[in-house]
MARDRENMAR-720598 format. One line per 2 residues: their letters; for each residue x, y, z of C-alpha. Coordinates in Angstrom, 1 decimal. Layout:
N
A) X Y Z; ...;
***
This chain:
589
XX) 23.5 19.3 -13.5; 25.1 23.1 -12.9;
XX) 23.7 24.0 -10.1; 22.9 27.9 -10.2;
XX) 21.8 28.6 -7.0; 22.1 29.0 -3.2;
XX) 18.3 28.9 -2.1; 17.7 25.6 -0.2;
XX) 14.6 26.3 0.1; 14.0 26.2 -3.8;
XX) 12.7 22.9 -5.5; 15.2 20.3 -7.6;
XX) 13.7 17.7 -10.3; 16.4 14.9 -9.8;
XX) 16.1 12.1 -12.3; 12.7 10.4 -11.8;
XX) 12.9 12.0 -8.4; 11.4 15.6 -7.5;
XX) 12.0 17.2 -4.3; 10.3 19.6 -2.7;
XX) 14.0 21.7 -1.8; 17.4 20.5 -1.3;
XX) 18.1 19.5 2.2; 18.9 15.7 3.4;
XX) 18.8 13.8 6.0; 21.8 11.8 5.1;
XX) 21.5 7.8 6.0; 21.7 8.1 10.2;
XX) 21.7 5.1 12.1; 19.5 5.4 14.9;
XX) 20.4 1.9 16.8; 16.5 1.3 17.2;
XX) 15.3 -1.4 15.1; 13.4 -4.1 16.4;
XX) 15.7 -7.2 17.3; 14.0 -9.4 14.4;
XX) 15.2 -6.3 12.1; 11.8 -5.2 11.6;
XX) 11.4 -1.1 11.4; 10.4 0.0 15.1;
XX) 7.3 3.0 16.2; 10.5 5.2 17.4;
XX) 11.7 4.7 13.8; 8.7 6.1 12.6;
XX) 8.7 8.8 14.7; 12.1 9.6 14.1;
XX) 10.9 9.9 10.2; 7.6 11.8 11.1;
XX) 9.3 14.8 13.2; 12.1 15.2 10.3;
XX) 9.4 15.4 7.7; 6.9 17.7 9.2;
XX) 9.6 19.8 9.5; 11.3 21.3 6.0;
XX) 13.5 18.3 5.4; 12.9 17.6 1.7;
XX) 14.4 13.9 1.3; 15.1 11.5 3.7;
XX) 17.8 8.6 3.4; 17.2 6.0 5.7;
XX) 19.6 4.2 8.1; 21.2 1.3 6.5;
XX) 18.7 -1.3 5.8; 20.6 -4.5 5.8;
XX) 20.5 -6.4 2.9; 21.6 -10.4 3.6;
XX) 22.0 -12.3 7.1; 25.9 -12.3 6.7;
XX) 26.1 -8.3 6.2; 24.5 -7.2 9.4;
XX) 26.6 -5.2 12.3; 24.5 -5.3 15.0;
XX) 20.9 -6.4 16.2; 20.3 -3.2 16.2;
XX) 19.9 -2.8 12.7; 17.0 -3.1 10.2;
XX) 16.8 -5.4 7.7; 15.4 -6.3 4.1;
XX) 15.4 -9.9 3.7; 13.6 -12.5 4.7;
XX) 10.7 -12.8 6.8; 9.4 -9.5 8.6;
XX) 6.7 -7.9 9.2; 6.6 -5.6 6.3;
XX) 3.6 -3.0 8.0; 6.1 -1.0 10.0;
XX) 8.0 -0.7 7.1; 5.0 0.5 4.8;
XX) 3.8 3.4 8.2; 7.4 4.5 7.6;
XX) 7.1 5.6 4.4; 4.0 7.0 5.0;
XX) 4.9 9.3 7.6; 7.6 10.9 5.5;
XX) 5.0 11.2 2.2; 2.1 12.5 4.5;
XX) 4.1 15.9 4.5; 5.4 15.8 1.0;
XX) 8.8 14.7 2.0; 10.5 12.0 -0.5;
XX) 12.3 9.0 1.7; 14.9 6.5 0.1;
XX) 15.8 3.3 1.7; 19.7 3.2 2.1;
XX) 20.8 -0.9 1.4; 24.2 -2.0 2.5;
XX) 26.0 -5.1 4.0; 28.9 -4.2 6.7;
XX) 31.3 -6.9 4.6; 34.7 -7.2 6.7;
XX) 33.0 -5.0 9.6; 30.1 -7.4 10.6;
XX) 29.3 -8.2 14.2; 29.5 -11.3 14.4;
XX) 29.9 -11.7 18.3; 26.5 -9.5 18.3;
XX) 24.3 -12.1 16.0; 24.6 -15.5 15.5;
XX) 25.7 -15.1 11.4; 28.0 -16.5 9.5;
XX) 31.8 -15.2 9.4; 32.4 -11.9 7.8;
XX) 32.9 -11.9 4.3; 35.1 -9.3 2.3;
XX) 36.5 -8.8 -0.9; 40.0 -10.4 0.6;
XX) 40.8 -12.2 3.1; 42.3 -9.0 5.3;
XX) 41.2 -7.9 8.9; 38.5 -4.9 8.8;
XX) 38.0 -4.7 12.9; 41.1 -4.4 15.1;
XX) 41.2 -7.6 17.3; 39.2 -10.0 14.7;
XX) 40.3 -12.7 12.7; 40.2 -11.9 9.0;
XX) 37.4 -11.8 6.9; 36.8 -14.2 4.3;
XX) 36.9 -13.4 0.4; 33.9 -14.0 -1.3;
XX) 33.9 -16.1 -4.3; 32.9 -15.1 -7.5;
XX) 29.3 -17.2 -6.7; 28.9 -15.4 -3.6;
XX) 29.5 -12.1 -5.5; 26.4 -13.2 -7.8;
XX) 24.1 -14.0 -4.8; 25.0 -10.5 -3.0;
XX) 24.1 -8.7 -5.9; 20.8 -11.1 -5.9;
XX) 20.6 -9.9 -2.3; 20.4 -5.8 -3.0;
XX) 18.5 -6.3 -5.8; 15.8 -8.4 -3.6;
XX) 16.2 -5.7 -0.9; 15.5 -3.1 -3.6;
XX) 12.3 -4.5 -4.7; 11.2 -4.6 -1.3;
XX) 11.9 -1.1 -0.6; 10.0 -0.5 -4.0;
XX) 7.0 -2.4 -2.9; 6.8 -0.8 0.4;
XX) 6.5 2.5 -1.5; 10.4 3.9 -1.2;
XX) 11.1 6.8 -3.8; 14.3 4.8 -3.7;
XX) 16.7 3.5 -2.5; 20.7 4.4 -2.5;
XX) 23.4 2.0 -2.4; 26.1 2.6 0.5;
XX) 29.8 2.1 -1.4; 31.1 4.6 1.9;
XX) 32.5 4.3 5.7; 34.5 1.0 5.0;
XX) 31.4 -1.1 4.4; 31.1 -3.7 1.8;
XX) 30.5 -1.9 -1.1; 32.9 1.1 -0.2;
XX) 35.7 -1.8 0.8; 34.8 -3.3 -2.8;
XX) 36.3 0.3 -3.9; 39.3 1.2 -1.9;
XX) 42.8 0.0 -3.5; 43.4 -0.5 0.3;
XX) 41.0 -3.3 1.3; 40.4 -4.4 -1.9;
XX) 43.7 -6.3 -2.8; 42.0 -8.8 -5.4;
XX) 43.6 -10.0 -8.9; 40.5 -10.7 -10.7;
XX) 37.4 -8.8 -12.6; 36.4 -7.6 -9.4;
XX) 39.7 -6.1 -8.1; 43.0 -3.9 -9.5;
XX) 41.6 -1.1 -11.9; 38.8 1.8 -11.0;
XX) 36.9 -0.1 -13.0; 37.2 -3.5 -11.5;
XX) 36.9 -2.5 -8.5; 33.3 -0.4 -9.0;
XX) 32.1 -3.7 -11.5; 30.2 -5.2 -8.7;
XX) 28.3 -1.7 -8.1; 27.2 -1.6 -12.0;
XX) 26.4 -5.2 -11.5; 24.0 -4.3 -8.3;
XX) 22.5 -1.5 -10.9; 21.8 -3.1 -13.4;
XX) 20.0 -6.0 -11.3; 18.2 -3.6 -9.4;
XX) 17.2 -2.0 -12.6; 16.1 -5.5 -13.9;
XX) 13.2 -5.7 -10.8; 12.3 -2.5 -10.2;
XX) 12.7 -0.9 -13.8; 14.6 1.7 -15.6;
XX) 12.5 4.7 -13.6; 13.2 3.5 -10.2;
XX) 15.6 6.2 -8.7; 19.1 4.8 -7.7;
XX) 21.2 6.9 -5.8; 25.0 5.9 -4.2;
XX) 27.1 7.5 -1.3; 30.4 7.3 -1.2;
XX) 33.7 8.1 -0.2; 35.4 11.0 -1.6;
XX) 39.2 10.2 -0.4; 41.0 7.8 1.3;
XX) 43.7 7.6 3.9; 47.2 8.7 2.0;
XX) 45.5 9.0 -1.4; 44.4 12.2 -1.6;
XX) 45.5 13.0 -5.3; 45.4 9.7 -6.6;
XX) 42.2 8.4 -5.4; 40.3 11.3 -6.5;
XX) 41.1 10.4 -10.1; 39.5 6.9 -8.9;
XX) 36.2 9.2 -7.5; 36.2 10.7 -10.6;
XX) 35.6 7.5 -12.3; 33.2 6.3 -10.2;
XX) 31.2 9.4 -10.3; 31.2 9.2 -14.0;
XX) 30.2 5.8 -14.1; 27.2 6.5 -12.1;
XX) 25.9 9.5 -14.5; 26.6 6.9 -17.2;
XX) 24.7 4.3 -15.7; 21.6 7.3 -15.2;
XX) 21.6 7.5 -11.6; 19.7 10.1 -9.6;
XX) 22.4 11.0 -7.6; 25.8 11.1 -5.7;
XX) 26.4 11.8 -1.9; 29.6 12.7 -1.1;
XX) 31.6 11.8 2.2; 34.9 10.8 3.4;
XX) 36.5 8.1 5.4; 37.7 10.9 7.6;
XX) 34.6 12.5 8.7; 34.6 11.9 12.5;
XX) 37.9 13.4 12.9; 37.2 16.9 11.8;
XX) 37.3 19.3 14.4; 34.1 20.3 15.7;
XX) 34.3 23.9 14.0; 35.9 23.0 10.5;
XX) 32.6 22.4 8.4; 31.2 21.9 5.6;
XX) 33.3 19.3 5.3; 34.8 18.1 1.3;
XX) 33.2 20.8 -0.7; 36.9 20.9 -2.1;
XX) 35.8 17.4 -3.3; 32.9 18.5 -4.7;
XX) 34.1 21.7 -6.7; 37.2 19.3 -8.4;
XX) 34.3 17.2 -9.9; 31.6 20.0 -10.4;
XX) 33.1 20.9 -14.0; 33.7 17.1 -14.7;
XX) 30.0 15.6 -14.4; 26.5 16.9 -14.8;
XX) 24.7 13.9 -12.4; 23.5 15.7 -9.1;
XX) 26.2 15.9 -6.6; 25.3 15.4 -2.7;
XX) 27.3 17.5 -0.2; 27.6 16.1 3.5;
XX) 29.7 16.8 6.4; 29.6 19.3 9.2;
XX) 27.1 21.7 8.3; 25.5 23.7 10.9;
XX) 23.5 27.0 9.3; 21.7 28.2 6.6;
XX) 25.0 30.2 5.9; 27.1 27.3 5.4;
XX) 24.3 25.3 3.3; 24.5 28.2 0.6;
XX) 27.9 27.8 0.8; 27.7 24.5 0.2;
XX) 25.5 25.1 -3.1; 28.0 27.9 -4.3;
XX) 30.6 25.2 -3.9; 28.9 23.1 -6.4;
XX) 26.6 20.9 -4.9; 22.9 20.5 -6.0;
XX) 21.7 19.2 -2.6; 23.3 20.0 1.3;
XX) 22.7 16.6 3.6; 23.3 16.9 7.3;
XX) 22.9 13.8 10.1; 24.5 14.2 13.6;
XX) 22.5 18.0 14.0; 19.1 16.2 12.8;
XX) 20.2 13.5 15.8; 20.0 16.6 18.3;
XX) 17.2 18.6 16.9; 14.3 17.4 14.2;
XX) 12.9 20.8 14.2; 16.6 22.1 12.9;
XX) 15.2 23.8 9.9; 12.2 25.0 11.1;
XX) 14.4 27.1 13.8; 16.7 28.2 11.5;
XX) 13.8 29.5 9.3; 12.8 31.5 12.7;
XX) 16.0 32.7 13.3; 17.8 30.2 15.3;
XX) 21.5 30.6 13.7; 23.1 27.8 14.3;
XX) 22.5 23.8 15.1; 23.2 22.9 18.8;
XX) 25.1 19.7 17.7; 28.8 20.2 18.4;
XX) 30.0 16.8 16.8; 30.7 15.2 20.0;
XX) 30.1 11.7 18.3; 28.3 10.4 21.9;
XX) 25.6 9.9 19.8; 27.2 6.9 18.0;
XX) 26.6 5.1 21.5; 24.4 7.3 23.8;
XX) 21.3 5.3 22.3; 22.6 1.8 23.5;
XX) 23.7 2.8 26.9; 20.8 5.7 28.1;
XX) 18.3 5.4 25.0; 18.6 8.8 23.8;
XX) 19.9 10.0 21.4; 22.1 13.0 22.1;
XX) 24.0 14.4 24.7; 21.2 17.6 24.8;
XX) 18.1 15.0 24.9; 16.8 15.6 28.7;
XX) 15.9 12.5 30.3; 12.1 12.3 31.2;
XX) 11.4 11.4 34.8; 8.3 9.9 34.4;
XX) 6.0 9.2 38.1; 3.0 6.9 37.9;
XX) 0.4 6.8 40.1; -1.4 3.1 40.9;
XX) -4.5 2.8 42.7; -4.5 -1.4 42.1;
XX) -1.7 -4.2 42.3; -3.0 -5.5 38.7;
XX) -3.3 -1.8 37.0; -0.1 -1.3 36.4;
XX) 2.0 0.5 33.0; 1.3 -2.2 30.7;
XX) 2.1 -1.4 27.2; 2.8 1.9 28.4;
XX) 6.4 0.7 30.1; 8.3 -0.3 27.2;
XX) 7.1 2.5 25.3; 8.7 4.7 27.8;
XX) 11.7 2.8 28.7; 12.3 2.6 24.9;
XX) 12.4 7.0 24.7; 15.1 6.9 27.5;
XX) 12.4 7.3 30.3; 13.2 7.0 34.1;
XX) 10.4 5.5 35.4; 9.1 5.6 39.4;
XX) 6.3 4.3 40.9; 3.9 5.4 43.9;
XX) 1.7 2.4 44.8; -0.7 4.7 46.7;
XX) -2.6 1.2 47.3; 0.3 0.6 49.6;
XX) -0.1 3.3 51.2; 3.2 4.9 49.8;
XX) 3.2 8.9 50.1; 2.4 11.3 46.5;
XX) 5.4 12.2 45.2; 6.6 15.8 45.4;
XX) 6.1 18.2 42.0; 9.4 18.9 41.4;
XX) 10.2 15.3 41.5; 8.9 14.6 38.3;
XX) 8.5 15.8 34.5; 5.2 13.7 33.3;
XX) 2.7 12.3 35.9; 1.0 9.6 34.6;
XX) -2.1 8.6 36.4; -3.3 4.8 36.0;
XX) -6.8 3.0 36.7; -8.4 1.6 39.7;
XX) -11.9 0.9 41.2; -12.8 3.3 43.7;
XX) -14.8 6.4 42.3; -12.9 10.2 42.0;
XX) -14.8 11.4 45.4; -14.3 8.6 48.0;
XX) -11.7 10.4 49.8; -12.8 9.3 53.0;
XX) -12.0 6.0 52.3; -9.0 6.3 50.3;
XX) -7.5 9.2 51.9; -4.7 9.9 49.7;
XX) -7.4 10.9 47.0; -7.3 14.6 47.9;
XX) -4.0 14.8 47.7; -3.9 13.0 44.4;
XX) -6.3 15.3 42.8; -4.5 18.6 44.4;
XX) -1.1 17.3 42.8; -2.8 16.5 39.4;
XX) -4.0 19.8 39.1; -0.5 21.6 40.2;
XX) 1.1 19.5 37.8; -1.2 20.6 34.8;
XX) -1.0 24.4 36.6; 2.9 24.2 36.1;
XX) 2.8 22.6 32.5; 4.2 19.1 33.3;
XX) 2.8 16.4 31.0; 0.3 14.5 32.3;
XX) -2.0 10.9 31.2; -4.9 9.4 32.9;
XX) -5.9 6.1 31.8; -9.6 5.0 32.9;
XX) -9.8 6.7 36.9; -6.7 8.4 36.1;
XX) -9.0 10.4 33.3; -11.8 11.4 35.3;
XX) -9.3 12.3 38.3; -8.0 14.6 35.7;
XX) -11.7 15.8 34.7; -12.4 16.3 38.3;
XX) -9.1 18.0 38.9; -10.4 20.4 36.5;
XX) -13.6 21.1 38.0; -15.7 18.6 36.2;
XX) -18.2 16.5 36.9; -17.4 12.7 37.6;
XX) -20.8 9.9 38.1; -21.6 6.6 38.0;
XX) -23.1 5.7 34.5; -25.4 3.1 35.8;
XX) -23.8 0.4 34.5; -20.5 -0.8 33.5;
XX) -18.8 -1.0 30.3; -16.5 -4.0 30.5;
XX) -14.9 -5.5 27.4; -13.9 -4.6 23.8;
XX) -15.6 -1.9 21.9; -15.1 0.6 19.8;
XX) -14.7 4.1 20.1; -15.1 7.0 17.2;
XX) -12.4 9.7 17.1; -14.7 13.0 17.5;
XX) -11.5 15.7 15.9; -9.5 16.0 12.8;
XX) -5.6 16.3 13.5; -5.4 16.3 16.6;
XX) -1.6 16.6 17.2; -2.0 13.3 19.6;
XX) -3.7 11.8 17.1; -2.8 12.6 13.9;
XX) -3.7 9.3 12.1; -7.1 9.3 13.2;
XX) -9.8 10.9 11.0; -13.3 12.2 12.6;
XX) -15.7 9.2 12.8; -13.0 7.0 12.0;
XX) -13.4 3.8 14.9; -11.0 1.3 16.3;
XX) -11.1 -1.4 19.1; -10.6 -1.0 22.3;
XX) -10.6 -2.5 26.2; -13.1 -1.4 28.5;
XX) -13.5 -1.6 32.0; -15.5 1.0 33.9;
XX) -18.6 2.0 35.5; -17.9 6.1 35.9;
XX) -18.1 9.1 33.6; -16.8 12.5 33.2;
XX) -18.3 15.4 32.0; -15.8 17.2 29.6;
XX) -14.2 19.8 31.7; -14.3 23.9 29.9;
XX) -10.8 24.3 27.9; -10.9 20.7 26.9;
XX) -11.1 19.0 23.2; -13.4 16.0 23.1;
XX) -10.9 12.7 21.7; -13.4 10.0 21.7;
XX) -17.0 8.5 22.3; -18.2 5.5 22.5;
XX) -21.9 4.0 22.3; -22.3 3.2 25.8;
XX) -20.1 6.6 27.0; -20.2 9.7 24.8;
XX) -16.9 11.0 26.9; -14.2 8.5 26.3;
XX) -11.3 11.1 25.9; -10.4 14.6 26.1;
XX) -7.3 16.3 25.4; -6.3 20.3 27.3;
XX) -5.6 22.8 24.8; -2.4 24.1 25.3;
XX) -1.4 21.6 27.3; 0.6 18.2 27.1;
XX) -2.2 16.8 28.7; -4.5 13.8 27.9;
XX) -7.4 12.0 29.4; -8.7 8.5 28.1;
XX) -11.4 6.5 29.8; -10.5 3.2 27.5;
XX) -7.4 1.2 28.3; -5.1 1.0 24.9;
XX) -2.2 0.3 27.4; -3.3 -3.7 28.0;
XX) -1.9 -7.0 26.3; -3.1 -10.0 26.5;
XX) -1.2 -11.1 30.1; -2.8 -7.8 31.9;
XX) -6.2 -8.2 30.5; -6.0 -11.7 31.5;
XX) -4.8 -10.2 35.1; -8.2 -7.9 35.0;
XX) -10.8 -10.6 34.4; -9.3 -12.7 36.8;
XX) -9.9 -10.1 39.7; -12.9 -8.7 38.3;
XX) -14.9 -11.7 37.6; -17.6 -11.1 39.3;
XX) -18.5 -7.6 37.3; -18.1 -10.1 34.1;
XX) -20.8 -12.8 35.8; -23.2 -10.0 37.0;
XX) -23.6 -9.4 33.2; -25.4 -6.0 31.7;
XX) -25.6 -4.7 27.6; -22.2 -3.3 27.8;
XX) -20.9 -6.5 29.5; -19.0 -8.9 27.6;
XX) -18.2 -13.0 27.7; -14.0 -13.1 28.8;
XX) -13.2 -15.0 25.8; -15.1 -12.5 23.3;
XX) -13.2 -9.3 24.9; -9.7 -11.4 24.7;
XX) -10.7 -12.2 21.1; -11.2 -8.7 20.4;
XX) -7.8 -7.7 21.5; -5.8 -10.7 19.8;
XX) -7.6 -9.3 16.3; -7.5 -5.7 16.7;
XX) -4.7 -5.0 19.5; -2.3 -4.3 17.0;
XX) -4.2 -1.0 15.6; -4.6 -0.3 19.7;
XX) -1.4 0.1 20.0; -0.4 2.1 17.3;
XX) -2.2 4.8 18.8; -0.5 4.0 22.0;
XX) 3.1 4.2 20.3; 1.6 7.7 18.4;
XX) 0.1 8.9 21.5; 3.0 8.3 23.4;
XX) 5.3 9.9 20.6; 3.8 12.9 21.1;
XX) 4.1 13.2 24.9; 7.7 12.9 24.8;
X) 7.9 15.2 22.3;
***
């Protein structure tokens, strides 16, 4: 393919793969997989922002593709036994806005972690030493070659099945595949090892058993390195090979890196475009440009260069909204390619140096109402979490203390402030803190303090709805809701005797049967209100019926057995929180 223009904004039919323009996101790893290697909510988030906003095709992070091959627990996986519906929600949320998503597979070889996860030893083309301070990895056998390429093929049909447009095999960064092709880590002396050719067989073997599950029209795409250290000129005649191979072969496409690319200074970028010009006149296949790009300006440039498509990572790490605020006239990416980012996660969970650090304050009214759910989900987005158990009698915190207030449940009614004196207080702060634009979430008497901070109404219903029912979604795409249509209904825990009216200004969420308000969101605020609990688990729900028993014995309509409401959550929780997790998304973002 001659690619004949600069426009990255114009559409590209790769092979069995159209895209809606030509930006990447190039294969980022993001450190946040579940520890069983199953795709975490964050992930999907992560995918969600980048698609809603002008990225065209998405490569995953490496999804791991065998026990042996994984560097970190840290890492997602495709093999074995996981719960596949996180990996099926992250595909959606890249297709919902027409964006096309790839599953990158790869096996770390010589560079896997084996002090992070119980695996077995590293294996590697030859027995050399791929991690300064390591014993040596071991060389695979011919047999164990077979079964790897068994392993990405598997992988690749699982990626296929969880509807992938995709998937790209990683040969770069000194991982398996990409130590399979360097004449420096590869020092075998049979089929697999010596020539250009050898060396790539056990990528055309990985093809052509991918090709063998998932048939001829499944796009296959490979990265790779472009150099390597002190071959310059003679390993390019090795790329060149390779790259031919691959448009041989009928891939979809090439990505283009370098074993060099976190040593480039900060201003050098785009990085191997030289690269990509040298093979431009040799090949048609598409050619992938990645490295240091931070405008529009240098994505055209990367285009005039020769490539078809311009892939960034590290500036999508600090900003998923990159290309809608170039489009608005943002000129350059605030990444500057400190690399903090390669670690930031594990130690502060964020992602980048420029990601503020939410200081969240929650407000308890009762020992057993506490976060819940809610706690992980926060301390998983990097949250500092404090805590004023006004119960105690601990004092309201001060406004500038905090970014999101977050007011939990309890079972004294909005107006008793003559008993519970801190109550005017509470309600004065809650309406400062939505005054100055802070984000703000009121579960159960946190909502209606909310609706009565607005000047609504707050009364007893005249009975109680305790248990698990279901409540309707009453707007379409709502942005704290998005995967909820109008009328659509899912479970939830109840336990509550007081309503709200829905203060002016305010979208209605939800409704139930017994209460028509059971949500409300502000408009133009990062504020929301929900009289249900989707924040309980088993262990807390347990905690409520055991102090609220006697509501549960005193019986009503709206009143269920224990058992039935804890049966309710153990069937339908997992859709619960789901719309915690997107809920919570949201507020952070």
């Amino acid at each position: 393919m001659q690619n004949e223009t600069d426009d990255v904004f114009s559409p590209i039919e790769l092979r069995y793969l159209p895209v809606k323009n030509r930006i990447v996101r190039s294969a980022t790893n993001d450190y946040a997989a579940e520890s069983d290697g199953s795709v975490s909510t964050y992930q999907i988030e992560i995918i969600r922002k980048l698609a809603e906003n002008e990225v065209g095709l998405i490569i995953t992070g490496n999804f791991c593709v065998s026990v042996a091959g994984r560097n970190g627990r840290d890492q997602h996986i495709l093999y074995g036994d996981f719960d596949r519906t996180a990996l099926t929600e992250l595909v959606r949320s890249a297709h919902v806005s027409g964006c096309r998503i790839v599953a990158q597979l790869g096996h770390a070889g010589g560079k896997a972690k084996r002090a992070d996860i119980d695996v077995p030893d590293p294996v590697a083309p030859s027995d050399t030493i791929y991690i300064e301070g390591e014993p040596a990895a071991k060389a695979l056998s011919i047999d164990e070659i077979k079964r790897l390429v068994g392993d990405f093929a598997t992988a690749a049909r699982t990626a296929r099945e969880a509807s992938f447009d995709g998937v790209q095999l990683h040969c770069a960064h000194g991982y398996l595949l990409s130590q399979f092709l360097s004449p420096q880590q590869n020092l075998r002396t049979d089929k697999y090892g010596g020539s250009p050719a050898n060396r790539f067989r056990i990528v055309e073997e990985i093809i052509t058993a991918i090709r063998s599950l998932c048939g001829a029209e499944f796009p296959i795409l490979v990265k790779m390195n472009g150099n390597a250290p002190g071959k310059a000129e003679t390993y390019f005649e090795d790329v060149r090979y390779f790259v031919g191979r691959c448009e041989t072969l009928g891939l979809t496409a090439v990505e283009i890196s370098g074993f060099d690319f976190l040593t480039f200074d900060k201003d050098k970028g785009p990085y191997y475009t030289d690269i990509i010009s040298a093979l431009r006149p040799m090949v048609q296949i598409p050619l992938i440009a990645v490295g240091g790009v931070r405008s529009l300006k240098e994505m055209k440039a990367v285009l005039r260069s020769g490539a078809d498509m311009v892939a960034l990572s590290r500036p999508f790490i600090c900003e998923s909204h990159l290309i809608t605020r170039l489009k608005a006239g943002q000129e350059r990416a605030k990444c500057i390619s400190c690399n903090k980012c390669f670690s930031l996660y594990k130690k502060e969970k964020r992602r980048c140096v420029f990601q503020k650090t939410m200081r969240v304050r929650v407000l308890l009214h009762l020992e057993h109402e506490g976060l819940g759910l809610l706690r992980n989900a926060f301390l998983s987005r990097g949250a500092k979490i404090a805590e004023s158990n006004l119960w105690k009698g601990e004092s309201l915190p001060e406004l500038e203390s905090f970014d999101f207030l977050v007011v939990m449940g309890g079972a004294m009614n909005v107006d008793e402030d003559a008993r519970f004196p801190w109550l005017s207080g509470e309600k004065k702060l809650i309406a400062d803190a939505i005054a100055s634009d802070k984000r703000v979430l009121g579960i159960c008497l946190g909502a209606q303090l909310i609706a009565r901070a607005l000047g609504a109404k707050v009364r007893p219903m005249g009975y109680k709805e305790i248990g698990w029912f279901p409540v309707r979604a009453e707007c379409d795409g709502n942005r704290f809701f998005k995967s909820l249509a109008k009328g659509g209904e899912l479970g939830m825990a109840h336990w509550h005797g007081d309503t709200f009216a829905l203060p002016e200004g305010c979208d209605r969420l939800f409704s139930s049967e017994a209460c028509p308000e059971q949500g409300f969101a502000v408009r133009e605020k990062t504020v929301v209100a929900l009289q249900f609990h989707a924040e309980l688990d088993e262990a807390m729900f347990r905690s409520f019926i055991e102090h609220g028993g006697d509501e549960l014995t005193a019986g009503g309509e709206w009143v269920q057995q224990a058992e039935t409401a804890l049966h309710g959550l153990k069937t339908e929780g997992a859709a619960a929180r789901k719309v915690l997790d997107e809920l919570v998304a949201e507020l952070f973002a």
